[in-house]
PDB file of N, CA, C and O in Angstrom, chain B, residues numbered from 101:
ATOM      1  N   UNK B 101      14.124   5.390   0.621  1.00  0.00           N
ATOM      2  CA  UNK B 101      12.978   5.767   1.415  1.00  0.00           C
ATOM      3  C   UNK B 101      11.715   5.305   0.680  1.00  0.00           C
ATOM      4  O   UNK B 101      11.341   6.161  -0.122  1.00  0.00           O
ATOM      5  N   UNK B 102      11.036   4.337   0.708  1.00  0.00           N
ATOM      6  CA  UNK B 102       9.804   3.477   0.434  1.00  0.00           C
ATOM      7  C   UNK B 102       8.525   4.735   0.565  1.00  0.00           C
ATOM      8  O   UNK B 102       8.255   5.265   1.643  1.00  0.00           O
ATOM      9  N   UNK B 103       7.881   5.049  -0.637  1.00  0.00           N
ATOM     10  CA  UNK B 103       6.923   5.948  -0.200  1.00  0.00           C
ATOM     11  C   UNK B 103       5.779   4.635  -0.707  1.00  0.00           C
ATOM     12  O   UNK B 103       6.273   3.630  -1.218  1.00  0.00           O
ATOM     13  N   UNK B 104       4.510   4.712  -0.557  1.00  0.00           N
ATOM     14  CA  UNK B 104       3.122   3.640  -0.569  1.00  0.00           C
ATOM     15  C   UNK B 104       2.142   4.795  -1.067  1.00  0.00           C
ATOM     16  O   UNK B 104       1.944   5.729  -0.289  1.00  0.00           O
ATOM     17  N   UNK B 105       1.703   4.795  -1.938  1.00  0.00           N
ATOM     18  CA  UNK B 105       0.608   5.678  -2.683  1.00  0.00           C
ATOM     19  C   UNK B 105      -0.601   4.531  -2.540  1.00  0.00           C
ATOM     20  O   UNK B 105      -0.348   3.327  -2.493  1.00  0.00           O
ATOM     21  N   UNK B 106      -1.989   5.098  -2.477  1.00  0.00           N
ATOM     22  CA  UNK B 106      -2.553   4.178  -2.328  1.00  0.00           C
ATOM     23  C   UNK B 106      -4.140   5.117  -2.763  1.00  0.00           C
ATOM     24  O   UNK B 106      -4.601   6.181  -2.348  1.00  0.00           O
ATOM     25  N   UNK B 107      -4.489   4.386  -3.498  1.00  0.00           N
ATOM     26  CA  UNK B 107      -6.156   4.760  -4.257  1.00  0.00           C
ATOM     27  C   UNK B 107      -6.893   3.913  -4.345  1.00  0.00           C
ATOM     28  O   UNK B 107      -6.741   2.779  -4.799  1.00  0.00           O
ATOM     29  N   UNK B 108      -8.106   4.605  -3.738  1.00  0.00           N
ATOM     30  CA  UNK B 108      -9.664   3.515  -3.452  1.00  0.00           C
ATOM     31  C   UNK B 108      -9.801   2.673  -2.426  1.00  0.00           C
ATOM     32  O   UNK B 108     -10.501   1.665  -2.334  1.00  0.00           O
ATOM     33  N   UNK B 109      -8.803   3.358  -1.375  1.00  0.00           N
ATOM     34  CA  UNK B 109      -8.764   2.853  -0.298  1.00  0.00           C
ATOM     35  C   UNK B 109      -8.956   4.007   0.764  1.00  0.00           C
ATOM     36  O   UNK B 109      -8.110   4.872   0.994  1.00  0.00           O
ATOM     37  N   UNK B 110     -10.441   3.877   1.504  1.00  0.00           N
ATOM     38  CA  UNK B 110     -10.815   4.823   2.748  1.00  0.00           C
ATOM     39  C   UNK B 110      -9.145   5.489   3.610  1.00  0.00           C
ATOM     40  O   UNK B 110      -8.182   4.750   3.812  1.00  0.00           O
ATOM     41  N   UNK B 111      -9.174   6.785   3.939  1.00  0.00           N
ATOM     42  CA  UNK B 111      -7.684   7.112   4.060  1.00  0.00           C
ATOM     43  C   UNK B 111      -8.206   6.483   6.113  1.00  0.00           C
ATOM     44  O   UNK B 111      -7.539   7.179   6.879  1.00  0.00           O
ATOM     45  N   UNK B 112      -8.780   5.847   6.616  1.00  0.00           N
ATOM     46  CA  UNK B 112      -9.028   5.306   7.688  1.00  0.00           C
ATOM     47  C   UNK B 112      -8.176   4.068   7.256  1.00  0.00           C
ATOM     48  O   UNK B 112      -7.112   4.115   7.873  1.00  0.00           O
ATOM     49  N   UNK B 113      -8.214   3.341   6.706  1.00  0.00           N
ATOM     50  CA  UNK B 113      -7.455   2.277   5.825  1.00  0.00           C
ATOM     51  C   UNK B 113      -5.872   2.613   5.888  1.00  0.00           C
ATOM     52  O   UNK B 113      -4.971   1.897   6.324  1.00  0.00           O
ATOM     53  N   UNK B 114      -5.793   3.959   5.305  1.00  0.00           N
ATOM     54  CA  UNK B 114      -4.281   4.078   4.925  1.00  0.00           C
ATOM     55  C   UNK B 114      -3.949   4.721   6.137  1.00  0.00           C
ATOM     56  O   UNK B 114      -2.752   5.004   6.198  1.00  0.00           O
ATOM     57  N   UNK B 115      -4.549   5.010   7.016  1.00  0.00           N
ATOM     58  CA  UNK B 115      -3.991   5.537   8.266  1.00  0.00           C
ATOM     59  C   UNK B 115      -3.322   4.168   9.368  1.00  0.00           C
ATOM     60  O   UNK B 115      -2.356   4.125  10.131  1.00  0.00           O
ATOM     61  N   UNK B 116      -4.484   3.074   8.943  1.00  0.00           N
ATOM     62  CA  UNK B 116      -3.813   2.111   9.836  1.00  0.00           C
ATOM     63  C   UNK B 116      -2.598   1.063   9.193  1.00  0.00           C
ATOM     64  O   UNK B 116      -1.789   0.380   9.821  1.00  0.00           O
ATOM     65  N   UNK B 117      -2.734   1.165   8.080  1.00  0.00           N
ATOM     66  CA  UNK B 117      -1.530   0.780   7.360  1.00  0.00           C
ATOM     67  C   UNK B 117      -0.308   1.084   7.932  1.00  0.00           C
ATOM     68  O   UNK B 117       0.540   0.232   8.197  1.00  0.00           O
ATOM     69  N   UNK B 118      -0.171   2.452   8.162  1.00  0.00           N
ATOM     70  CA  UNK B 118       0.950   3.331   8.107  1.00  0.00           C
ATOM     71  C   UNK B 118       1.294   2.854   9.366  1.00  0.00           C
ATOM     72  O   UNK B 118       2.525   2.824   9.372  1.00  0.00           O
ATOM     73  N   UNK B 119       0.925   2.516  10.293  1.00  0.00           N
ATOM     74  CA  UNK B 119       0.891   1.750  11.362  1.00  0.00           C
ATOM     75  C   UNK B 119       1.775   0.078  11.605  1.00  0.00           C
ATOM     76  O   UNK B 119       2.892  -0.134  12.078  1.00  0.00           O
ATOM     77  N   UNK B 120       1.081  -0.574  11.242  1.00  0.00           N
ATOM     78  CA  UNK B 120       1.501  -2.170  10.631  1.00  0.00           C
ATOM     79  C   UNK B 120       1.981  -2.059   9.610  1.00  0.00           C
ATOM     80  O   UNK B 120       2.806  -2.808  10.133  1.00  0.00           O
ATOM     81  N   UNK B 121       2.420  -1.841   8.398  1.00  0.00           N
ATOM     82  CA  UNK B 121       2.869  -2.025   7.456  1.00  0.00           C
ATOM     83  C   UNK B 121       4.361  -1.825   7.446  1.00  0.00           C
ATOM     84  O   UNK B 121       4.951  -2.599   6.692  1.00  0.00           O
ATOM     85  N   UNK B 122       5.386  -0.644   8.355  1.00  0.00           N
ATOM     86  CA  UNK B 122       6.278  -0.327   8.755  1.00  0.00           C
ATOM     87  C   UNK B 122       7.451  -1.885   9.251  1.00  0.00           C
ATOM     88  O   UNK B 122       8.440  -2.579   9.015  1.00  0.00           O
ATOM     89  N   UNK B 123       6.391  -1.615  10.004  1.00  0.00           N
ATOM     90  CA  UNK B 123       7.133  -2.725  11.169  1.00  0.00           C
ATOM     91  C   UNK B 123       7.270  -4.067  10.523  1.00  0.00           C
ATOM     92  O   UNK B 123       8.214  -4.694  11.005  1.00  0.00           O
ATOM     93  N   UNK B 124       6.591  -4.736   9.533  1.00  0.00           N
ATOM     94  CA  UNK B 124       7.268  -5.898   8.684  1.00  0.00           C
ATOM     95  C   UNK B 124       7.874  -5.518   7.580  1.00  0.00           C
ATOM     96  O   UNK B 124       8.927  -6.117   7.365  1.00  0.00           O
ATOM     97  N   UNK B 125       7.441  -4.403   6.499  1.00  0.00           N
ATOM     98  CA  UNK B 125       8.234  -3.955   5.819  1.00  0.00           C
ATOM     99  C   UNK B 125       9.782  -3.586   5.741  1.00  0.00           C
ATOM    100  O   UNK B 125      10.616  -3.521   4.838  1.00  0.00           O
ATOM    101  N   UNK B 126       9.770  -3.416   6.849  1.00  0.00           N
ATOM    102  CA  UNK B 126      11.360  -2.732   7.310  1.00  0.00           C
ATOM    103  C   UNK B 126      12.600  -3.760   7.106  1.00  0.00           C
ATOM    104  O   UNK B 126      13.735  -3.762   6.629  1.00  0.00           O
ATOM    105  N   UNK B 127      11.434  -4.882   7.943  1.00  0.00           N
ATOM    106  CA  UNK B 127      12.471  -5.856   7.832  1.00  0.00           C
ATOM    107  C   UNK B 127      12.728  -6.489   6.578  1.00  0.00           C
ATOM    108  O   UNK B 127      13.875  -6.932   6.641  1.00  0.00           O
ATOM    109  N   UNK B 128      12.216  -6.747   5.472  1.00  0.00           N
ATOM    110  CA  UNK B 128      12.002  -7.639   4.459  1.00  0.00           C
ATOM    111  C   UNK B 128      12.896  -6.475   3.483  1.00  0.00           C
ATOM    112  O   UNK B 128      13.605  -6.977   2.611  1.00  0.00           O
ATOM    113  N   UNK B 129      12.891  -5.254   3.573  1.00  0.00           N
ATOM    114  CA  UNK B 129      13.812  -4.027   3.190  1.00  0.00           C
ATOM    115  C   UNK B 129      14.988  -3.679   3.494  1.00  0.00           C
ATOM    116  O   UNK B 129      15.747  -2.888   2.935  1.00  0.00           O
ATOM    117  N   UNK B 130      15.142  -4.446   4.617  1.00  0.00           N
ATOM    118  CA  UNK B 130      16.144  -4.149   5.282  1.00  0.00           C
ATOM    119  C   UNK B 130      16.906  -2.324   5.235  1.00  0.00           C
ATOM    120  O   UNK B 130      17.994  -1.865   4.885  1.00  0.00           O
ATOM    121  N   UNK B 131      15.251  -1.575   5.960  1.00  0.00           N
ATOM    122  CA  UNK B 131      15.260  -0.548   6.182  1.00  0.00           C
ATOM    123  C   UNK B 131      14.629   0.558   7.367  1.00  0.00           C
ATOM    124  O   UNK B 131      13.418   0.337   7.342  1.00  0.00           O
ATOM    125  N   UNK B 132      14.811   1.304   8.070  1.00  0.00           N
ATOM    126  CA  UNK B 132      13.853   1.287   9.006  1.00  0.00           C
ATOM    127  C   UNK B 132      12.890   1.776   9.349  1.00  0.00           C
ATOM    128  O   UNK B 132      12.755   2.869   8.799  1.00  0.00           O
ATOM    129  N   UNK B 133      11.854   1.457  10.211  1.00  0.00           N
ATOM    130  CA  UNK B 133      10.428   2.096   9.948  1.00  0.00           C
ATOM    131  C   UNK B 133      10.330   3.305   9.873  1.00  0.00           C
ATOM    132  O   UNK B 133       9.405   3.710   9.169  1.00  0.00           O
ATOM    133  N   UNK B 134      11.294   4.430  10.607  1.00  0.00           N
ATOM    134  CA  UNK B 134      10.836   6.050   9.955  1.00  0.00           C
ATOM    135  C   UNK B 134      11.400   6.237   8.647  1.00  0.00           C
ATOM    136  O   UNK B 134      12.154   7.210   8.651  1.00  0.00           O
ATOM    137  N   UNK B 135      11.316   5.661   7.511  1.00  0.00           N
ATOM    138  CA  UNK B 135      11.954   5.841   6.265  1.00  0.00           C
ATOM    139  C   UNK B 135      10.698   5.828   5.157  1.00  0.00           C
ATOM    140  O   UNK B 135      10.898   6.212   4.005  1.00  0.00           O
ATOM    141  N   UNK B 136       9.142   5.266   5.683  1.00  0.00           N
ATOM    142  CA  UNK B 136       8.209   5.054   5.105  1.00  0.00           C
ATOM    143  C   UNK B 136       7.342   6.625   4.885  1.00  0.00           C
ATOM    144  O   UNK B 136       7.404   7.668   5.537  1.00  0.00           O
ATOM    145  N   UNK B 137       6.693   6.315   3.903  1.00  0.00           N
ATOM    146  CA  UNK B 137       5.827   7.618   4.171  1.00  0.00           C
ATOM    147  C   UNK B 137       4.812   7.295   2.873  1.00  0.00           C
ATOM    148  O   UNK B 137       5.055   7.190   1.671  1.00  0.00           O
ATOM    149  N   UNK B 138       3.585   7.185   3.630  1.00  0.00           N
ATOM    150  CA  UNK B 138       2.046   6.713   3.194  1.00  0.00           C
ATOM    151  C   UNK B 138       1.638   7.749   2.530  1.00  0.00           C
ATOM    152  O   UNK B 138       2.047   8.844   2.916  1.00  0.00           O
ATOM    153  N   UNK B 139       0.716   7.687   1.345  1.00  0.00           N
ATOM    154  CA  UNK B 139       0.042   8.682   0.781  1.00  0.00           C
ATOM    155  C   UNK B 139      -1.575   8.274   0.365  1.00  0.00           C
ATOM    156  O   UNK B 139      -1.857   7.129   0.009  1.00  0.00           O
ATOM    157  N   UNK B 140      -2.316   9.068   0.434  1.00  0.00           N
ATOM    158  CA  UNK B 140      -3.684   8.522   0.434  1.00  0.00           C
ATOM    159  C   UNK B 140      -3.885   9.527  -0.906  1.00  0.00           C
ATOM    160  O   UNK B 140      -3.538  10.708  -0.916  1.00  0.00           O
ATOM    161  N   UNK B 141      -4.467   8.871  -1.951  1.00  0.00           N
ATOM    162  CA  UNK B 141      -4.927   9.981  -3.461  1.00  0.00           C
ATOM    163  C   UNK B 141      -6.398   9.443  -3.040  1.00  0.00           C
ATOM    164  O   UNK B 141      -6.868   8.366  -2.673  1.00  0.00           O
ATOM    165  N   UNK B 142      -6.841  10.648  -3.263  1.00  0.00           N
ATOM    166  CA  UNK B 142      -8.684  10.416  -3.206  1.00  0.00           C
ATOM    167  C   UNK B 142      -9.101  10.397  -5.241  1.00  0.00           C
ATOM    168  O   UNK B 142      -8.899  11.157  -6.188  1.00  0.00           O
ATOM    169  N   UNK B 143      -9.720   9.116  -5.034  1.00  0.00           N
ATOM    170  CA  UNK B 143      -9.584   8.730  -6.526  1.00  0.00           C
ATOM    171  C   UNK B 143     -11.249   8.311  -6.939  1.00  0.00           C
ATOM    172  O   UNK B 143     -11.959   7.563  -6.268  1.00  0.00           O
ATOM    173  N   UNK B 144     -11.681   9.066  -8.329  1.00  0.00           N
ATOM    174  CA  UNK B 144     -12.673   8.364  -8.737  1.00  0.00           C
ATOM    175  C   UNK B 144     -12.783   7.565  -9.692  1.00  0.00           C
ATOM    176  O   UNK B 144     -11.782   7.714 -10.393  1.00  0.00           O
ATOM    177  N   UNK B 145     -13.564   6.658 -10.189  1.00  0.00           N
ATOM    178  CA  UNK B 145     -13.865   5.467 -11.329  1.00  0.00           C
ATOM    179  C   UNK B 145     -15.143   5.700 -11.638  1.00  0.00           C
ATOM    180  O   UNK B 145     -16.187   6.061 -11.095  1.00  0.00           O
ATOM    181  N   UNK B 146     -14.647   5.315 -12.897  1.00  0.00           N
ATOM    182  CA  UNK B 146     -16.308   5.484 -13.855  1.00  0.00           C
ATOM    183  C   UNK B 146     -16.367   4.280 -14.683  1.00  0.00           C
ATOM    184  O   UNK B 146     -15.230   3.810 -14.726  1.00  0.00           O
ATOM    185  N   UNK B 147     -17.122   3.630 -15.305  1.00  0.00           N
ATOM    186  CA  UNK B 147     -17.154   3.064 -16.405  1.00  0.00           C
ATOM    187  C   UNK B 147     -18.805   2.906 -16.330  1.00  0.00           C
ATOM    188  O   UNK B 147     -19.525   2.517 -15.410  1.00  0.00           O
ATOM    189  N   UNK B 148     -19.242   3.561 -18.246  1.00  0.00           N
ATOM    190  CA  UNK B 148     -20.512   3.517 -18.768  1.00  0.00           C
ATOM    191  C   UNK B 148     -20.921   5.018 -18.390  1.00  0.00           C
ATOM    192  O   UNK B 148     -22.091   5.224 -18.710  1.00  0.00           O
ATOM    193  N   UNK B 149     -20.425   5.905 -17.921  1.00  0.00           N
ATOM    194  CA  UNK B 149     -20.808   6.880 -17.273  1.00  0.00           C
ATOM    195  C   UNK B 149     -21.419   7.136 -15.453  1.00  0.00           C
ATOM    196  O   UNK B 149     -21.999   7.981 -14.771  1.00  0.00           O
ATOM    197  N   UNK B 150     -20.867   5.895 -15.348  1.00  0.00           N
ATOM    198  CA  UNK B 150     -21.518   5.761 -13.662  1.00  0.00           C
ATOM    199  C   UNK B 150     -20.371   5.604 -12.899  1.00  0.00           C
ATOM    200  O   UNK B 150     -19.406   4.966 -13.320  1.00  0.00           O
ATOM    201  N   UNK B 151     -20.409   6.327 -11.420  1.00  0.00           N
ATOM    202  CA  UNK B 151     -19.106   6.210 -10.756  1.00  0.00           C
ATOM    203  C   UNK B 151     -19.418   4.648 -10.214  1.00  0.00           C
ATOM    204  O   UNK B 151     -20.421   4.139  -9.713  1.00  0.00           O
ATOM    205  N   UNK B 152     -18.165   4.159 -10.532  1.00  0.00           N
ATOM    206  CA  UNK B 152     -17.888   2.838  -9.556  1.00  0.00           C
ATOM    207  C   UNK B 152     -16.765   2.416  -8.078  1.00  0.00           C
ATOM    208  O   UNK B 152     -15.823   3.122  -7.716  1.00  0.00           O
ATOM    209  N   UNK B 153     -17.109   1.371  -7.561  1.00  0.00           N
ATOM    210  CA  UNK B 153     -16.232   0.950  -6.661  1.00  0.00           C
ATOM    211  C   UNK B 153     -15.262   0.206  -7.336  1.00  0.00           C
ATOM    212  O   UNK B 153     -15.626  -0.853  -7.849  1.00  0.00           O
ATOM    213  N   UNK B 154     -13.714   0.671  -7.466  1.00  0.00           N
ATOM    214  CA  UNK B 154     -12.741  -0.136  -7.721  1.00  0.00           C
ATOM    215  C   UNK B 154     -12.254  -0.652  -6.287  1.00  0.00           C
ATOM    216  O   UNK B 154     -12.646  -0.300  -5.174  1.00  0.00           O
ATOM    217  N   UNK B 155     -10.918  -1.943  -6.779  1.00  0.00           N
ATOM    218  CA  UNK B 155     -10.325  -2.603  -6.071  1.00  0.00           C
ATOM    219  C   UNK B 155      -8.913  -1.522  -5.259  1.00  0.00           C
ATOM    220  O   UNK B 155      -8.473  -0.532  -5.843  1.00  0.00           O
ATOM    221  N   UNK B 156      -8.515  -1.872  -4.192  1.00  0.00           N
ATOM    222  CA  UNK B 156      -7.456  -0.698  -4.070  1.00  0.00           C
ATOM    223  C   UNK B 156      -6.423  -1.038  -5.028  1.00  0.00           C
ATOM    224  O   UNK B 156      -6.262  -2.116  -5.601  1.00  0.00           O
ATOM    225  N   UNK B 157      -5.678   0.133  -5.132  1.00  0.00           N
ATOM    226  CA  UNK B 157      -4.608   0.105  -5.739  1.00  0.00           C
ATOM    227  C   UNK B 157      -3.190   0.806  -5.286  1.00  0.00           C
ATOM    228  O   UNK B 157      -3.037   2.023  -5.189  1.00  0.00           O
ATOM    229  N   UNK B 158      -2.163  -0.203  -5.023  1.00  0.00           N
ATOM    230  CA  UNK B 158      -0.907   0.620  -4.228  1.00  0.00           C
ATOM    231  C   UNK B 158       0.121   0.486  -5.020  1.00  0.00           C
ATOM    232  O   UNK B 158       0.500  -0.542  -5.581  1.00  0.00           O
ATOM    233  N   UNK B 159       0.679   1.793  -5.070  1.00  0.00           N
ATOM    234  CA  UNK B 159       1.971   1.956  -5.830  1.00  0.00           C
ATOM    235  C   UNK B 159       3.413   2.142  -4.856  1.00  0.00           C
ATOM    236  O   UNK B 159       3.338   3.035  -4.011  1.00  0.00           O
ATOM    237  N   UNK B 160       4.530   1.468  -4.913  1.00  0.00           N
ATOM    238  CA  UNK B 160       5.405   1.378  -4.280  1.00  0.00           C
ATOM    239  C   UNK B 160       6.653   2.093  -5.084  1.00  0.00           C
ATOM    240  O   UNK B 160       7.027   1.646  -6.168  1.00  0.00           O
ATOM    241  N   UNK B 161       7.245   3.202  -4.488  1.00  0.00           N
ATOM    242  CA  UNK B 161       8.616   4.221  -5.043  1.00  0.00           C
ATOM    243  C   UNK B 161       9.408   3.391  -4.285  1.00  0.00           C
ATOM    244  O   UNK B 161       9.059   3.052  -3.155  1.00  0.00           O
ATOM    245  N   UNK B 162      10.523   2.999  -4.828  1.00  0.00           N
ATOM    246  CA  UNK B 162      11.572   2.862  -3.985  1.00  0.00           C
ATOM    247  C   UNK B 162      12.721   2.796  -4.845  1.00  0.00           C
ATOM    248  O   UNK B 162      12.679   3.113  -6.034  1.00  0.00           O
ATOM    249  N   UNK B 163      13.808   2.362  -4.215  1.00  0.00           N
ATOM    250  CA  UNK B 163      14.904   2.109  -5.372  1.00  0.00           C
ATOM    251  C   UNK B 163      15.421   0.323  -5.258  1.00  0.00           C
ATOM    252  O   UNK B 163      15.386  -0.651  -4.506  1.00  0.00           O
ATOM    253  N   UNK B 164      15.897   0.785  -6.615  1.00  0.00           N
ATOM    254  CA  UNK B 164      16.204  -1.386  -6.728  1.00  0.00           C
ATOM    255  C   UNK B 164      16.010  -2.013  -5.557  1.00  0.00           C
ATOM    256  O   UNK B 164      16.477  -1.681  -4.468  1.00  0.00           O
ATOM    257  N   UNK B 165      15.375  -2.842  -5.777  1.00  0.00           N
ATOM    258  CA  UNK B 165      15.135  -4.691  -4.442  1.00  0.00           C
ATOM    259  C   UNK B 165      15.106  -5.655  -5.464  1.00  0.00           C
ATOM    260  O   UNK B 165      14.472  -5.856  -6.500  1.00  0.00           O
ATOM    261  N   UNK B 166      16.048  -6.205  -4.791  1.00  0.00           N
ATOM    262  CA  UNK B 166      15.923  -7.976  -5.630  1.00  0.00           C
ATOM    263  C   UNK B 166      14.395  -8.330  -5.844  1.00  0.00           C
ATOM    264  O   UNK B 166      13.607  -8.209  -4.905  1.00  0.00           O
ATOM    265  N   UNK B 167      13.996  -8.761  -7.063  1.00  0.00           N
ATOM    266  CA  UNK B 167      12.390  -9.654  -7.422  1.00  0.00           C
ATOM    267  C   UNK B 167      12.532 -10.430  -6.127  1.00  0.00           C
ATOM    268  O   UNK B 167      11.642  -9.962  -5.417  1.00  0.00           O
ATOM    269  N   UNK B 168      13.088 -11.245  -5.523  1.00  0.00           N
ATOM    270  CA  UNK B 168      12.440 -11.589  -4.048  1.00  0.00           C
ATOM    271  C   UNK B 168      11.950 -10.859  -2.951  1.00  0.00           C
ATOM    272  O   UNK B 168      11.122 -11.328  -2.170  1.00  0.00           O
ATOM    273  N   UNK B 169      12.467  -9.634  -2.852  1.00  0.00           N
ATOM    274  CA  UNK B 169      12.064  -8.670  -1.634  1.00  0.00           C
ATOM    275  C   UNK B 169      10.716  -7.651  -2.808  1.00  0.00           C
ATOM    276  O   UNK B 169       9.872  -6.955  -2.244  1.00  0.00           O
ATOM    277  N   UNK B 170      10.735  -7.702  -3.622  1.00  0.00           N
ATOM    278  CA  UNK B 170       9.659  -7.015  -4.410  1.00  0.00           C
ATOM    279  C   UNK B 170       8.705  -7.858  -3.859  1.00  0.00           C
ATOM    280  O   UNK B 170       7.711  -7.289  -3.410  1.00  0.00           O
ATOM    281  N   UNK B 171       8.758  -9.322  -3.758  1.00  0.00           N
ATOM    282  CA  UNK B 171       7.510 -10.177  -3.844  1.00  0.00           C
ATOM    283  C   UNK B 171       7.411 -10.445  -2.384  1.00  0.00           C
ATOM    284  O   UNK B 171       6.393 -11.039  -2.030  1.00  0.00           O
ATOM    285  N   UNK B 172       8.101 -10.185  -1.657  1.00  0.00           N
ATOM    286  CA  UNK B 172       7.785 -10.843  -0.148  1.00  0.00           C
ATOM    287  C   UNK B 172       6.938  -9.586   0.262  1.00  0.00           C
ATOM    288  O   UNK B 172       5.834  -9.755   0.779  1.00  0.00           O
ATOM    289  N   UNK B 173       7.485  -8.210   0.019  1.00  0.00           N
ATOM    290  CA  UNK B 173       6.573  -6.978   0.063  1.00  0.00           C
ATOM    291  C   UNK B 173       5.487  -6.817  -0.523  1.00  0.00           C
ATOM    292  O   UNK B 173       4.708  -6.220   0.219  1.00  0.00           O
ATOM    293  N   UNK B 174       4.750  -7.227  -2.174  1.00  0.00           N
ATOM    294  CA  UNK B 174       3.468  -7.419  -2.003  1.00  0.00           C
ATOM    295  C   UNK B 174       2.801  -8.219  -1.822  1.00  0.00           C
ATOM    296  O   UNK B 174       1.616  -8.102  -2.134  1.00  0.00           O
ATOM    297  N   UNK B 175       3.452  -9.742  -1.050  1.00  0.00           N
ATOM    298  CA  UNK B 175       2.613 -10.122  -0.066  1.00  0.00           C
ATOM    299  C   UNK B 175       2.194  -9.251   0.991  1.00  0.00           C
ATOM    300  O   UNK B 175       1.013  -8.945   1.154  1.00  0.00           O
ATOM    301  N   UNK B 176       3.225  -8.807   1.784  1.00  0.00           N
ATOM    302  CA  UNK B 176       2.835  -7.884   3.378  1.00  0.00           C
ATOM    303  C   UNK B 176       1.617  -7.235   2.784  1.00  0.00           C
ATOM    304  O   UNK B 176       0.509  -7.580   3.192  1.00  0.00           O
ATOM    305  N   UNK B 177       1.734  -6.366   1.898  1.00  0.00           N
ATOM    306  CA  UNK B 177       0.834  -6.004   1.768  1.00  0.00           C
ATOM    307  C   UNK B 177      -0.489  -5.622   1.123  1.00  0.00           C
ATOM    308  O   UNK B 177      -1.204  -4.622   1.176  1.00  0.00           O
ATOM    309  N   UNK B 178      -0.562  -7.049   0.356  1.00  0.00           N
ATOM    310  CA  UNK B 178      -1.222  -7.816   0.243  1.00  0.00           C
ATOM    311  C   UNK B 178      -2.536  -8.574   0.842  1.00  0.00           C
ATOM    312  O   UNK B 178      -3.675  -8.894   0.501  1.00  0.00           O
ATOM    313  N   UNK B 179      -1.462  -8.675   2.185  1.00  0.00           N
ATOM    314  CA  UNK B 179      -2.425  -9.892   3.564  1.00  0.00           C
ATOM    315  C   UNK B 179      -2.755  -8.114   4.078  1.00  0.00           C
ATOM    316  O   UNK B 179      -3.811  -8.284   4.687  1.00  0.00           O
ATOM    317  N   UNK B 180      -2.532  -6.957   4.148  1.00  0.00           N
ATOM    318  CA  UNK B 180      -2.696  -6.595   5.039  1.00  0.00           C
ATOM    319  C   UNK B 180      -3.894  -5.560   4.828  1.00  0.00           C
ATOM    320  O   UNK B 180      -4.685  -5.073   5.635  1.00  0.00           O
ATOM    321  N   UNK B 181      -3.752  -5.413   3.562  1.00  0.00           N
ATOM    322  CA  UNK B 181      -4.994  -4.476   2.967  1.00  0.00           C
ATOM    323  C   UNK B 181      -6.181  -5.651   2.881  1.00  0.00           C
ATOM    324  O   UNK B 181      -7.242  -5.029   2.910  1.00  0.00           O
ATOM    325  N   UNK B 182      -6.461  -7.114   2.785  1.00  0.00           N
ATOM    326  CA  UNK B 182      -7.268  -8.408   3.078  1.00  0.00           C
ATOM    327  C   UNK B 182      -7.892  -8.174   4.734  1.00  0.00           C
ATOM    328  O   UNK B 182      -9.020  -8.103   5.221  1.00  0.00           O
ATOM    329  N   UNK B 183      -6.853  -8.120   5.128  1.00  0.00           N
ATOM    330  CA  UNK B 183      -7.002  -8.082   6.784  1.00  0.00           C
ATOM    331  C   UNK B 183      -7.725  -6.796   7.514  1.00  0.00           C
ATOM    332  O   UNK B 183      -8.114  -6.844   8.681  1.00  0.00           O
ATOM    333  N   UNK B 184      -7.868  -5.498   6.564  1.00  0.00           N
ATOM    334  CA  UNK B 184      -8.651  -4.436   6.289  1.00  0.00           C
ATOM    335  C   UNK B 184     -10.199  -4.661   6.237  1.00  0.00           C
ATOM    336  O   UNK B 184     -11.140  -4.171   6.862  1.00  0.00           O
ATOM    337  N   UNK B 185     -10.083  -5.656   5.184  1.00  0.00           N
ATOM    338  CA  UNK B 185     -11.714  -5.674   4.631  1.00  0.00           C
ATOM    339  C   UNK B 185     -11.897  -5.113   3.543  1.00  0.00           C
ATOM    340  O   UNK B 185     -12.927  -5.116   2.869  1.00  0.00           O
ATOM    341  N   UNK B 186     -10.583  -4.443   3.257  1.00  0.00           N
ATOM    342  CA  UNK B 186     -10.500  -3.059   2.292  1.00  0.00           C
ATOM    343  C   UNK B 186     -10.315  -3.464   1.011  1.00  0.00           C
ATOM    344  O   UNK B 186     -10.229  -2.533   0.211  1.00  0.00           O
ATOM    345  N   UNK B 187     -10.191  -4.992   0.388  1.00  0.00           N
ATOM    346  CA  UNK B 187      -9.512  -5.366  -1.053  1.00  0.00           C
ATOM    347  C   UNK B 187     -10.943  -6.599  -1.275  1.00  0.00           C
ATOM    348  O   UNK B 187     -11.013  -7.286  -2.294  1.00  0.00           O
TER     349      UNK B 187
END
């Protein structure tokens, strides 16, 4: 079961993810889309003492995938957090 943690990314962002991200993921997992489950961490950054804007950052749980299905998956989503506006 693929969980997607995801910080510094508006949870408007991770809401539409949860959306598109399923439906190619699944396949490249060869798993199916109700098996996903999105998490939004509300996250802050500092450096110098000033809050900053970081880049998003997504963490993927799952269990073993061949380094090819690791990498075809952070492409998906990759292009898809780009396709956001959000990275």
């Amino acid at each position: 079961m693929p969980h997607l943690r995801f910080r510094a990314l508006d949870s408007k962002h991770v809401a539409s993810l949860s959306i598109a991200l399923p439906k190619s993921l699944a396949v490249v997992m060869q798993t199916s889309e109700d098996n996903f489950t999105f998490e939004s961490i509300t996250t802050d950054y500092f450096e110098n003492g000033q809050s900053i804007r970081s880049y998003p950052f997504i963490e993927v749980h799952w269990f073993a995938r061949s380094q090819q299905i690791q990498n075809q998956s952070a492409r998906i989503i990759t292009d898809n957090v780009k396709e956001l506006g959000a990275a």
